[in-house]
C-alpha positions in Angstrom: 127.3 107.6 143.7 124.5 108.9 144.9 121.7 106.1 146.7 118.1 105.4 144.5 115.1 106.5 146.7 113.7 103.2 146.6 114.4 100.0 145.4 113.3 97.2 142.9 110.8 95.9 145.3 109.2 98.8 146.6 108.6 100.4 142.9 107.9 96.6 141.3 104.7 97.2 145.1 103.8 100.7 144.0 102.8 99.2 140.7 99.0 98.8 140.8 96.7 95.4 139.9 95.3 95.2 137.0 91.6 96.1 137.1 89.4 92.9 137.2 88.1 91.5 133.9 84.5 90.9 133.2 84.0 89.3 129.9 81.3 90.5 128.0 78.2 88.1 127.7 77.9 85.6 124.3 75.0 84.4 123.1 75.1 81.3 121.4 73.6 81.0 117.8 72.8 77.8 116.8 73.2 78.0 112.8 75.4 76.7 110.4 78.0 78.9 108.6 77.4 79.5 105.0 78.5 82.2 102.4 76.5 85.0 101.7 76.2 86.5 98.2 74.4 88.6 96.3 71.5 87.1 94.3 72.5 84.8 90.8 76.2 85.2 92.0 77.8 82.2 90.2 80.6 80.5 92.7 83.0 79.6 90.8 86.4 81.8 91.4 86.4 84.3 88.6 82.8 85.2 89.5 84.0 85.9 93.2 86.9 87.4 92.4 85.3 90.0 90.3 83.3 90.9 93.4 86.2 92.4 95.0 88.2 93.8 91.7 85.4 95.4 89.2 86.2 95.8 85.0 86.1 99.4 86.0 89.3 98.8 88.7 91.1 96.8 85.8 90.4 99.3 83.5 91.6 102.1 85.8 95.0 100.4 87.2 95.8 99.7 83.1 95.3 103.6 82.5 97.6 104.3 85.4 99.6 101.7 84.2 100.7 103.0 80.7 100.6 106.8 82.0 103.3 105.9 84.7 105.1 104.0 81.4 105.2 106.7 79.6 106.2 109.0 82.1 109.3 106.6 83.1 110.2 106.8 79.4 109.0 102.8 78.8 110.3 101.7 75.1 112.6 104.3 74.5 116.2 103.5 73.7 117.9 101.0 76.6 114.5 100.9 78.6 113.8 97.4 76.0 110.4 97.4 74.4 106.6 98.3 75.8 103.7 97.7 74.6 100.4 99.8 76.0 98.5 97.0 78.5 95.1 96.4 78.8 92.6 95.6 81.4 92.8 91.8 80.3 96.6 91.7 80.7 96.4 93.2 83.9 94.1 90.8 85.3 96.4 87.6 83.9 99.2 89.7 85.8 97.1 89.1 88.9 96.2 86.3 88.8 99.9 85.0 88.0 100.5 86.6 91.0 97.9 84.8 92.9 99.6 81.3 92.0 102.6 82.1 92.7 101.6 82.1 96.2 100.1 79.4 96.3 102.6 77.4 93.9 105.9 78.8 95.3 109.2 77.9 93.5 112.5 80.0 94.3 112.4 83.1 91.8 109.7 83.8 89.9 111.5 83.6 86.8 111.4 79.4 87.2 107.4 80.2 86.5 108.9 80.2 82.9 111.5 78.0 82.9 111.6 74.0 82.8 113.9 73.5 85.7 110.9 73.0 87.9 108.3 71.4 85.9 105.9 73.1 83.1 103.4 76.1 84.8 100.9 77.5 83.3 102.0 81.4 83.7 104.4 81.1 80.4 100.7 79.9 78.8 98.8 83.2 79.5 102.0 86.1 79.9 105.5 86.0 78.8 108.2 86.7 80.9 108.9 89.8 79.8 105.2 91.2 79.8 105.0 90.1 83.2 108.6 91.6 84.3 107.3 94.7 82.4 104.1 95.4 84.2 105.9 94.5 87.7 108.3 97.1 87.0 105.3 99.9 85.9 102.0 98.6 87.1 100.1 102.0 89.0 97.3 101.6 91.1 96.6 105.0 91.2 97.5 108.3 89.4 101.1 109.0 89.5 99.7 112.7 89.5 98.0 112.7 92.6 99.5 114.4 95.3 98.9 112.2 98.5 96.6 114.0 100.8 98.8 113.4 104.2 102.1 114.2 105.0 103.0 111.1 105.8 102.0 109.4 102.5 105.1 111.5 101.2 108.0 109.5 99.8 111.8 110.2 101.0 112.1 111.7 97.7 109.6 114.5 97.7 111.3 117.8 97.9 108.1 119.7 98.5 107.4 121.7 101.6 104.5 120.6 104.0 102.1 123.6 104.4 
């Protein structure tokens, strides 16, 4: 067996220091922290929530929504029943999402059920609606062809040019 040229020591010297670390200068600002929002923005959660997610995005994810139903064959014989959503339904969908991170239970089905207490998810969606959209919801246009390579699924048999 042939002999290393140098040994743990002498590679663990050759390694070298770190350079020294000056941290950049902070200037103290001596204000309170508030929230900044556009002018005659209520507060209350629905108006800040539909800061971030517009009508137009509902509108938009419920197009993509049915069009990706359709094209997975939604309500045809053995796929059970669908209905076309809306932009309302698919903000009830999120939101339902929303509490059920903050109210966890062990499947989401017990949202539903009584075994836990009464929610208010089986109020607003049924189970089935909600299990529908889960299944189909599309963000974006099952169409589009992703503009990287590496936004390609496993599945894609097309050729990178």
């Amino acid at each position: 067996m042939p002999q290393p040229k140098h040994t743990r020591v002498e590679l663990i010297d050759t390694i070298p220091l770190p350079p020294e670390y000056m941290p950049l200068p902070h200037r103290q600002i001596h204000r309170h922290p508030m929230l900044q929002l556009p002018p005659h923005t209520n507060r209350d959660s629905s108006s800040l929530f539909t800061l971030f997610l517009t009508e137009a995005y509902f509108e938009i994810i419920a197009a993509n929504t049915n069009r990706y139903a359709e094209v997975k064959e939604a309500g045809r014989a053995g796929n059970g029943a669908w209905e076309q959503t809306s932009s309302a339904e698919i903000k009830v969908f999120i939101v339902v999402f929303i509490y059920m991170g903050v109210v966890c239970l062990p499947a989401y089905e017990d949202y539903w059920s009584s075994k836990y207490g009464k929610f208010i998810c089986a109020n607003h969606i049924t189970l089935n609606c909600f299990e529908d959209l889960k299944r189909y919801m599309h963000i974006s246009d099952h169409k589009l062809k992703p503009s990287s390579k590496y936004l390609h699924s496993k599945s894609d048999n097309s050729k990178d040019v």
